[in-house]
KOLGU-304887 format. One record per atom (N, C-alpha, C, O): atom name; x, y, z; residue number from 0. Coordinates in nm, 2 decimals, m for minus. Example, Ala and Ser with C-alpha at 12.3 -4.5 7.8 and 13.67 -1.06 7.14 Angstrom:
<pts>
{site N, u 1.32, v m0.57, w 0.78, pos 0}
{site CA, u 1.23, v m0.45, w 0.78, pos 0}
{site C, u 1.32, v m0.33, w 0.78, pos 0}
{site O, u 1.42, v m0.33, w 0.85, pos 0}
{site N, u 1.28, v m0.22, w 0.71, pos 1}
{site CA, u 1.37, v m0.11, w 0.71, pos 1}
{site C, u 1.29, v 0.00, w 0.79, pos 1}
{site O, u 1.34, v 0.11, w 0.80, pos 1}
</pts>
This chain:
<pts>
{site N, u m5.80, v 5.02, w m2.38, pos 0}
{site CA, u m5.73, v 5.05, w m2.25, pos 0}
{site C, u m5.79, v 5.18, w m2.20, pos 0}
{site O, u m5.70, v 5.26, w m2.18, pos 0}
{site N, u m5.90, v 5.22, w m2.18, pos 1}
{site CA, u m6.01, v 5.29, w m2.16, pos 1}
{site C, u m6.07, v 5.28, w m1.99, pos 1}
{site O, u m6.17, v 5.35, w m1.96, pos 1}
{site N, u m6.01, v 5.18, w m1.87, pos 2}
{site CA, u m6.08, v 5.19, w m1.82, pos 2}
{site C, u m6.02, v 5.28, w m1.64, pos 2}
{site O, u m6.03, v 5.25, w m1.52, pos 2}
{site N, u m5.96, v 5.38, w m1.70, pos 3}
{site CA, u m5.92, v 5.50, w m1.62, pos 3}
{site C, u m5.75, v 5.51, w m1.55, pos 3}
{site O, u m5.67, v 5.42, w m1.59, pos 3}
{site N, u m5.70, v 5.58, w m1.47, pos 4}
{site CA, u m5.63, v 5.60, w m1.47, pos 4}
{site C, u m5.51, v 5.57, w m1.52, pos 4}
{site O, u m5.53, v 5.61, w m1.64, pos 4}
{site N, u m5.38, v 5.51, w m1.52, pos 5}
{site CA, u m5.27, v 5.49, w m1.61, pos 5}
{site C, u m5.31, v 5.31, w m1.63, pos 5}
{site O, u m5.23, v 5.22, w m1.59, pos 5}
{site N, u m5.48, v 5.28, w m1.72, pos 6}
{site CA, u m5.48, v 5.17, w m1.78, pos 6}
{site C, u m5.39, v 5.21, w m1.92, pos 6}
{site O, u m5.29, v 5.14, w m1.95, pos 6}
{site N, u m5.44, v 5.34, w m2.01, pos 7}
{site CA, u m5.38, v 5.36, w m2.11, pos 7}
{site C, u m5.18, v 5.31, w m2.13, pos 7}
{site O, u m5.13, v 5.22, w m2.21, pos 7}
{site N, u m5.12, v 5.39, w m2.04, pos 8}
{site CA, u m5.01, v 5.32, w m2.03, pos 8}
{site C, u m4.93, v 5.21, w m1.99, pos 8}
{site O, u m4.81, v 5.18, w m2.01, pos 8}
{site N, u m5.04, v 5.14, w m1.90, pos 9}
{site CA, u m5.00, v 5.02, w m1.86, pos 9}
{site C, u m5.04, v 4.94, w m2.03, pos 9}
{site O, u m4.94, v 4.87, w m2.07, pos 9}
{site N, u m5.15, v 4.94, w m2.10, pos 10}
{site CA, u m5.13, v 4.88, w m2.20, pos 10}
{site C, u m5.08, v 4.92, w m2.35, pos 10}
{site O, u m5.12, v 4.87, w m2.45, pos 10}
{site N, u m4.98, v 5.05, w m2.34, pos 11}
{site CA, u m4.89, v 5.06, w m2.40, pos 11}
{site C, u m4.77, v 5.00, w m2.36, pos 11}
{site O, u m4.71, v 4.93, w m2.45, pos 11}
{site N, u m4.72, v 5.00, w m2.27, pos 12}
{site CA, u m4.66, v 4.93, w m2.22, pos 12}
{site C, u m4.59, v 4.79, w m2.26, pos 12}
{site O, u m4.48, v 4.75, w m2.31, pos 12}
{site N, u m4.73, v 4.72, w m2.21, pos 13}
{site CA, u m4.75, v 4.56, w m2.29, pos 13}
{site C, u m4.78, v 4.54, w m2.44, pos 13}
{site O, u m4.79, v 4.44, w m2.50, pos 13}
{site N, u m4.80, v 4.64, w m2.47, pos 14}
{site CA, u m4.85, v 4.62, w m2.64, pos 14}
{site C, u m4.68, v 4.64, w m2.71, pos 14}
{site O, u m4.65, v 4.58, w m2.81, pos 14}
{site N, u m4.61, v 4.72, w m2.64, pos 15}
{site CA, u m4.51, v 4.72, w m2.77, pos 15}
{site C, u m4.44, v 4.62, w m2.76, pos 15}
{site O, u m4.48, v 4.54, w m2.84, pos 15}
{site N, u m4.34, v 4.58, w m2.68, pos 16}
{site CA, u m4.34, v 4.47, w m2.68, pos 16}
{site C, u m4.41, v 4.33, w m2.71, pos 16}
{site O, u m4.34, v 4.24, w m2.76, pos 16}
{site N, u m4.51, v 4.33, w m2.69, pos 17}
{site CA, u m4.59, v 4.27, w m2.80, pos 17}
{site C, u m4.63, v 4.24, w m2.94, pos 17}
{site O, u m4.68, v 4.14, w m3.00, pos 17}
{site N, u m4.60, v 4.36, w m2.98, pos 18}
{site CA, u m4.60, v 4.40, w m3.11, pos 18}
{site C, u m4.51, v 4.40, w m3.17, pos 18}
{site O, u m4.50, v 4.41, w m3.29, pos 18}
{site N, u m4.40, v 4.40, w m3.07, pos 19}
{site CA, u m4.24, v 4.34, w m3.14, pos 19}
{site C, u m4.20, v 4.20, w m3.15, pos 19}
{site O, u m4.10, v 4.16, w m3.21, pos 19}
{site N, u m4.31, v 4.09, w m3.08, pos 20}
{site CA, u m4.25, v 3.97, w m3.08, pos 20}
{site C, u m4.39, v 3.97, w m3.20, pos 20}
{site O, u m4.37, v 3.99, w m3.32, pos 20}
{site N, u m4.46, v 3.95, w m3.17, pos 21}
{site CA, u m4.61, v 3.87, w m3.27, pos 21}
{site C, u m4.61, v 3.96, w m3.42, pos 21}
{site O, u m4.63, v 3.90, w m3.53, pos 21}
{site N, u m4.58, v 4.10, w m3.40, pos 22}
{site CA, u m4.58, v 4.17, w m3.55, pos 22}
{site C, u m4.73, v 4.17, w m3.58, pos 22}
{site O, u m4.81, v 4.10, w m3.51, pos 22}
{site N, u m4.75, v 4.26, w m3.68, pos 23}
{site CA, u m4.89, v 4.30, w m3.75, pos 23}
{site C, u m4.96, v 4.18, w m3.72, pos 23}
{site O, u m5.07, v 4.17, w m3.67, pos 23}
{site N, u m4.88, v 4.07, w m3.78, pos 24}
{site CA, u m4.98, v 3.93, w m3.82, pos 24}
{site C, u m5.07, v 3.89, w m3.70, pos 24}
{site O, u m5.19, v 3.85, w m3.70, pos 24}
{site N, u m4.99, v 3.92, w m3.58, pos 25}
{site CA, u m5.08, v 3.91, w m3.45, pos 25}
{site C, u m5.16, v 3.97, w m3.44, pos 25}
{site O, u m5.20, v 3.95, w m3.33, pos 25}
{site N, u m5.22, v 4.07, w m3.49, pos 26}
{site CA, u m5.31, v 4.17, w m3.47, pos 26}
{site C, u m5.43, v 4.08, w m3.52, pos 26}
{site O, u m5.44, v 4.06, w m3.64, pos 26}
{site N, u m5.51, v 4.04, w m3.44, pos 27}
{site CA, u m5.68, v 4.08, w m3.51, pos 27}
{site C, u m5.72, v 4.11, w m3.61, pos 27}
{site O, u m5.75, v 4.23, w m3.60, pos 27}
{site N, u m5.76, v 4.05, w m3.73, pos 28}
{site CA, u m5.81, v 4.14, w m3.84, pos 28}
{site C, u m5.94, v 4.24, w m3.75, pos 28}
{site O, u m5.95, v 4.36, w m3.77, pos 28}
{site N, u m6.04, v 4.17, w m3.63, pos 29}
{site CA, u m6.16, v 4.22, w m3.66, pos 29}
{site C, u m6.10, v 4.34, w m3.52, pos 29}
{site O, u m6.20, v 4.40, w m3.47, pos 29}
{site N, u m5.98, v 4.37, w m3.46, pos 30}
{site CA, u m5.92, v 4.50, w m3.42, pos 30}
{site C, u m5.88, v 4.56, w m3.55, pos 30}
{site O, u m5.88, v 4.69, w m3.53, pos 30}
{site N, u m5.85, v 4.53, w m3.65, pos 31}
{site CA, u m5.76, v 4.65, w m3.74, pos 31}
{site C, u m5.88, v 4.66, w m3.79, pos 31}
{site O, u m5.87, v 4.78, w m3.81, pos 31}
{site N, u m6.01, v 4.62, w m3.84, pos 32}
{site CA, u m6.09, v 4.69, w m3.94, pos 32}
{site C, u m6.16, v 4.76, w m3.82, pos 32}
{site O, u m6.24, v 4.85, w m3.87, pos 32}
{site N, u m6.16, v 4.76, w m3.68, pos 33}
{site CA, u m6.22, v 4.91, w m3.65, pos 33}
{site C, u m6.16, v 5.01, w m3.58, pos 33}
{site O, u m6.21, v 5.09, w m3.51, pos 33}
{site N, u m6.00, v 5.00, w m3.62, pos 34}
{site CA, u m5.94, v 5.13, w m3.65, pos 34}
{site C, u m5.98, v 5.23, w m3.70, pos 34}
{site O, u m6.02, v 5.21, w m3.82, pos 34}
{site N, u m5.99, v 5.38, w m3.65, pos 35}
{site CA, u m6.03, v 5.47, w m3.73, pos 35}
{site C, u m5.89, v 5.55, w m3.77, pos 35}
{site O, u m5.80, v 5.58, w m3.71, pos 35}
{site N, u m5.92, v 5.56, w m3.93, pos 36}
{site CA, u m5.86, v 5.67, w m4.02, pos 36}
{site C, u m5.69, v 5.53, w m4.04, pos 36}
{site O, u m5.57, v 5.54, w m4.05, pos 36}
{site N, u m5.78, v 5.42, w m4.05, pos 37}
{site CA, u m5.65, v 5.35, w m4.13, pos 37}
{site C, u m5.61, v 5.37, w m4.25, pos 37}
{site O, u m5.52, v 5.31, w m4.30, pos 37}
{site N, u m5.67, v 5.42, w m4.28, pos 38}
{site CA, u m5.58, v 5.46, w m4.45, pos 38}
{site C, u m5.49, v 5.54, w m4.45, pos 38}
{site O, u m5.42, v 5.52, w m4.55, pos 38}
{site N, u m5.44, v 5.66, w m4.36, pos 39}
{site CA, u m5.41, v 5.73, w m4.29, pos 39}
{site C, u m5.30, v 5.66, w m4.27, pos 39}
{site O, u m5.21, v 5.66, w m4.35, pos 39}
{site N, u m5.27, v 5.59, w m4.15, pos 40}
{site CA, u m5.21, v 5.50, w m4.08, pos 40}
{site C, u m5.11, v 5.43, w m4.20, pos 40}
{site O, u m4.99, v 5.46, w m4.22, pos 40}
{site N, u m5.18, v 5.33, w m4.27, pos 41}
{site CA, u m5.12, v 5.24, w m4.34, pos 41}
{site C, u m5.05, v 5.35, w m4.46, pos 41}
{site O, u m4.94, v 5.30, w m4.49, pos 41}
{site N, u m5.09, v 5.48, w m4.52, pos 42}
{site CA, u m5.02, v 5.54, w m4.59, pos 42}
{site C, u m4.88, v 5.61, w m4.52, pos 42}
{site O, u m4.77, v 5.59, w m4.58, pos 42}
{site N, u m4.89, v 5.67, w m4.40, pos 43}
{site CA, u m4.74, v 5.70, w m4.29, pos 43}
{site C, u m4.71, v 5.55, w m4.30, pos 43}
{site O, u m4.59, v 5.55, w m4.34, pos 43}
{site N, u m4.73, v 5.44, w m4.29, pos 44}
{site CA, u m4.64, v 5.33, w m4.29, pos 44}
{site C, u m4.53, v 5.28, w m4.40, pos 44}
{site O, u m4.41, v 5.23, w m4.41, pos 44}
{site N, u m4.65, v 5.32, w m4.48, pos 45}
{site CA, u m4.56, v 5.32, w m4.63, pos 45}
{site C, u m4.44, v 5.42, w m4.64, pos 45}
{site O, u m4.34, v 5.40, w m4.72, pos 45}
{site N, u m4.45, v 5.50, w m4.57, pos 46}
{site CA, u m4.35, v 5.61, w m4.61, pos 46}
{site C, u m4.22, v 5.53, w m4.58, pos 46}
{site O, u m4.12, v 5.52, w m4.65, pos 46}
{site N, u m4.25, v 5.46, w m4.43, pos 47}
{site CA, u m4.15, v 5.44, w m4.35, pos 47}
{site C, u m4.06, v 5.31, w m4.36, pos 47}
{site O, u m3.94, v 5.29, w m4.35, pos 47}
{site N, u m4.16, v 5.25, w m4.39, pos 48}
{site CA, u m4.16, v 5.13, w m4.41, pos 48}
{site C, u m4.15, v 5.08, w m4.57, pos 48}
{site O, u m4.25, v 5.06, w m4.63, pos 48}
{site N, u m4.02, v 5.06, w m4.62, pos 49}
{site CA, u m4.03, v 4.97, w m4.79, pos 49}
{site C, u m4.05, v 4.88, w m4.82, pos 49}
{site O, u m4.05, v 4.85, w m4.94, pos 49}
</pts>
């Protein structure tokens, strides 16, 4: 969501809700392996998440 003015929030927007109906599983493996500093990520998840 890079391609200038309020794209960023417009696909925040549509992503969370998105991400509340589909969940992780919907995610793309080949978007999450090029996440940067997912280990990071998935370790704060764990905190939160049991």
């Amino acid at each position: 969501m890079n391609v200038g003015d309020d794209a960023d929030a417009t696909g925040a927007v549509c992503g969370q809700p998105a991400g509340a109906y589909f969940g992780e599983r919907g995610i793309p493996e080949r978007f999450i392996a090029g996440l940067a500093g997912l280990d990071m990520l998935e370790a704060a998840l764990a905190k939160l998440v049991p």
